[in-house]
N, C-alpha and C positions, 0 to 999 in steps of 0.2 A: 555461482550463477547470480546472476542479475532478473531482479524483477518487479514487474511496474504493478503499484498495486492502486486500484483504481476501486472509490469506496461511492456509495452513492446513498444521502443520508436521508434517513426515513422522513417522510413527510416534508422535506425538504427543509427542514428546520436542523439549522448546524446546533444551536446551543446546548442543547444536551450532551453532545461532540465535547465537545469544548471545557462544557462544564466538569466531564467526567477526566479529559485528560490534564485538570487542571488538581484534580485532587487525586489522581493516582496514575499521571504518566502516560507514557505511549505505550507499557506495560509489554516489551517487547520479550517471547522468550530468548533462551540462550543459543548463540547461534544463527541470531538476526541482527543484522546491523542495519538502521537507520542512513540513510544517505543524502536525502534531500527529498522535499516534498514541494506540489503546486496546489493553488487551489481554486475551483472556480470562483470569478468575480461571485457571482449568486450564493455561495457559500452551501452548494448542492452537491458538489463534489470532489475529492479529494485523491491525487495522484500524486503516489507516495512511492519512490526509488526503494529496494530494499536489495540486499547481498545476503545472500544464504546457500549452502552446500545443496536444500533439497527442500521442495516445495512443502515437503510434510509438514516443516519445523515451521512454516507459519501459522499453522492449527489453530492453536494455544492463542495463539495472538488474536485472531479470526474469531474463536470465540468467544473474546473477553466483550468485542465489541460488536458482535453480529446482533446484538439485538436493537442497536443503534443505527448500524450501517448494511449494506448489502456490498459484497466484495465480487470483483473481481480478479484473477489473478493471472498476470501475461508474463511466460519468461521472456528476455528483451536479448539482445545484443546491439553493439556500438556500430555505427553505421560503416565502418573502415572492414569489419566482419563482416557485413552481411554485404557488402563491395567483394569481398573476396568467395563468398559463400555464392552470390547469388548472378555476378557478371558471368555473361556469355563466353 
């Protein structure tokens, strides 16, 4: 499954973000792959692509940096699915 993870940084001050994935990573566990990420111009918030079997296995991830960020987590599918999912 597909899913959009959308982080929202505390005080709105990315740098800590940044500092901390600079000394140890995007510290993903196993089982999460990495896809692509956006960011706001403002550097407030972060939507980040990820592929995983099951929402669980984000956990671990969530907690490394929850005290940074506040998450939320949306499962997604591709617009040609949700065409066939959702037309009349």
């Amino acid at each position: 499954m597909r899913v959009m993870v959308i982080e929202t940084v505390g005080n709105g001050d990315p740098n800590p973000v940044y500092a901390r994935f600079a000394e140890r990573g995007r510290m993903l566990p196993a089982g999460v792959t990495y896809i692509n990420s956006w960011i706001a111009e403002d550097g407030a918030r972060c939507f980040q692509l990820m592929e995983c079997d099951s929402i669980a296995l984000l956990q671990p991830w969530i907690d490394a940096w929850s005290d940074l960020t506040d998450f939320e987590v949306v499962p997604v599918i591709e617009t040609a699915e949700a065409a066939e999912r959702f037309a009349p």
